[in-house]
C-alpha positions, 0 to 999 in steps of 0.5 A, a space after each residue: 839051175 837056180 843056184 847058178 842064176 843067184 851066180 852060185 856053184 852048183 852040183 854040176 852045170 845045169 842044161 837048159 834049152 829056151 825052146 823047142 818046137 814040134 819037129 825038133 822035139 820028135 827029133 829028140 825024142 826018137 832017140 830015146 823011143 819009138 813012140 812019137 807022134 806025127 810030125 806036124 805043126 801045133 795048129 795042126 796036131 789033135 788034141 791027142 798028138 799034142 797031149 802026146 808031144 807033151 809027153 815026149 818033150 817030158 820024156 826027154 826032160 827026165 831021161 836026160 835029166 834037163 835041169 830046166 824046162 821052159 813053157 809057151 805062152 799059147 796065144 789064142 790064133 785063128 787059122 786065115 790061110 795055109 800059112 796065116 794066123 791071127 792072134 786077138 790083137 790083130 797081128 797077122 802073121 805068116 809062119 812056115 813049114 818049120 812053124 818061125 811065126 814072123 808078123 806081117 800086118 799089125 793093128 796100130 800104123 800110128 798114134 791114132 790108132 792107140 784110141 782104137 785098139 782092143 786092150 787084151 788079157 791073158 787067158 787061163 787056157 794059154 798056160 796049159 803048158 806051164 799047168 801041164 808041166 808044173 803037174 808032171 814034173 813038178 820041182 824036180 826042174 826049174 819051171 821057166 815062163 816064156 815071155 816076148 819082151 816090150 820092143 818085139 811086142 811093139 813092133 809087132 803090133 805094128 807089124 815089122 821093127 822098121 815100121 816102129 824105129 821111124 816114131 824114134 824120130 817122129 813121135 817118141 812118146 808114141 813109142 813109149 805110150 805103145 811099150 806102156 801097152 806091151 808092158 802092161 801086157 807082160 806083167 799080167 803073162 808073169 802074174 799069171 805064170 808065177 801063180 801056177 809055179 814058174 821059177 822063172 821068166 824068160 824075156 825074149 826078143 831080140 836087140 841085137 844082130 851079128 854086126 852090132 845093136 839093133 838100135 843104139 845104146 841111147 835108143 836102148 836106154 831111152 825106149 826099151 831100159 825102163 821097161 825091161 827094168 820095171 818088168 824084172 823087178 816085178 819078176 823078183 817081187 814075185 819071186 822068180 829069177 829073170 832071164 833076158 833072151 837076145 842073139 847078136 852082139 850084146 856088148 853095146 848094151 851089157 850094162 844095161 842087162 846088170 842094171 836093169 836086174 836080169 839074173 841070166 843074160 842068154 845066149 852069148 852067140 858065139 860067132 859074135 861074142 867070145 864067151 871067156 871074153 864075157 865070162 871075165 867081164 861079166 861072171 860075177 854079175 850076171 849068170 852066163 847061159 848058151 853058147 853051144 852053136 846051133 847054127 852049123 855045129 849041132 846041125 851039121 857037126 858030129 858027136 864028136 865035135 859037140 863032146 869037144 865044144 862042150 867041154 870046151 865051153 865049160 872049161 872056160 864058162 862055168 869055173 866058180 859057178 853062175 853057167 847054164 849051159 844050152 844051144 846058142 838059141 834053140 833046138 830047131 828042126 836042122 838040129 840033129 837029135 843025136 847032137 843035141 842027147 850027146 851035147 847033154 851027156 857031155 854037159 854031165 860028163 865034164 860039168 860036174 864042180 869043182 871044174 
């Protein structure tokens, strides 16, 4: 994995996923054993069944020989309600049966609220996961230390994307004081991560939907570039590679991605981007990653059809190198597991160089 994120050539395609979450792991794991736990939210599991979970998503990574694993940064939340958690910011958010956390209320509604807020730092016990990880598994995967990115912190600390893209016309500097703060944030979560091993980072956050950009490319360029720049470059001088995550269509601001440094730019949605199309513009710049559909295929297709996107994914994306193959997301709970062990396994049977 670290070979094609320096956009060499590899063994074989590496197999990578940005994230599972609780239900999809089980999912997963039932085809390799019986032995799992309930199906339950984190906040709800005991600290055995999420010892226990753990274990089974270290499982999958062996016995499928995942070349990459990426851990959590576990904010401290509180339970509100049911369907309500509270993180030390201030951020309430709602998350639902399937454990999508979407922020509803925020701590900051406008500049005057900067004064105010309480300025927080990464804690050691939120990087249990990484610990955990680095300690099973050590160096036979690339450890990769999730991160949220500089827009969809801010944002969020307001409580919704469209409550902070009014300040891009009223208050501009407001917006950037308020990705100083997230930024600030960041670079400590990426100290932290690269002292207990991280090979990498990955920076999600989405900038882009199915039609376009969220925002336009001088938006982009003025509010959330020099962030993502200072932030990769902080990366490399701790001597991990940069992954940026975004869905959508990317093209607007691809540039951007090469600039500001990213190793991997992920994960290339193929109902919006054709990945040859990237691939000849793009391969030798910045290491391709994803693309296999997680929207319909691998929750509704057959193994069939998974072996076939594969193969012919990879016939197109990882000649020369610089290819990673995972789901065009992630492996969310409508993945069938029997899907996701079959996309592996094909990785590895049409993935070996020289492809």
């Amino acid at each position: 994995m670290l070979a094609a994120l320096s956009l060499g050539q590899p063994d074989r395609v590496p197999v990578w996923e940005l994230a599972f979450n609780e239900e999809s792991i089980i999912n997963v794991g039932k085809q390799l054993t019986d032995d799992v736990p309930p199906v339950k939210l984190a906040h709800e599991m005991t600290l055995e069944e999420k010892l226990k979970l753990l274990e089974l998503l270290y499982k999958i990574t062996r016995d499928l020989e995942l070349d990459g694993l990426t851990s959590m940064h576990l904010f401290n939340r509180k339970l509100i309600d049911a369907t309500h958690i509270e993180d030390e910011w201030g951020r309430i958010s709602h998350v639902d049966r399937v454990g999508d956390i979407v922020t509803v209320k925020g701590p900051v509604a406008g500049p005057s609220d900067l004064k105010h807020l309480k300025i927080v730092h990464p804690r050691e016990d939120e990087f249990l996961m990484l610990a955990a990880s680095v300690s099973s598994l050590g160096r036979e995967v690339t450890q990769v230390q999730f991160v949220v990115g500089p827009f969809r912190e801010s944002w969020s600390m307001m409580g919704g994307m469209e409550n902070l893209f009014y300040f891009y016309k009223d208050d501009p500097q407001f917006v950037k004081d308020l990705a100083r703060i997230a930024t600030d944030y960041i670079l400590e979560i990426i100290d932290k991560g690269a002292d207990l091993g991280a090979d990498a980072v990955a920076v999600s956050s989405d900038l882009a939907y199915n039609q376009s950009t969220l925002m336009s490319p001088r938006h982009y360029e003025e509010y959330i570039f020099p962030y993502h720049a200072e932030i990769v470059r902080h990366i490399h001088r701790r001597g991990m590679k940069a992954i940026k995550h975004s869905d959508g269509v990317m093209w607007p601001i691809m540039d951007y991605m090469v600039e500001a440094g990213f190793d991997g730019i992920h994960p290339i949605q193929p109902q919006c981007m054709d990945i040859a199309d990237v691939k000849a513009k793009y391969g030798k710049r910045i290491c391709l990653m994803g693309n296999i559909d997680c929207t319909h295929l691998l929750p509704t297709g057959t193994v069939e059809e998974v072996e076939k996107a594969v193969k012919d994914t990879i016939a197109v994306a990882a000649p020369g190198g610089g290819y990673i193959l995972s789901s065009s997301n992630t492996i969310h709970p409508s993945c069938k597991g029997e899907n996701y062990v079959a996309m592996v396994k094909a990785a590895h049977k049409y993935g070996r160089y020289t492809i």
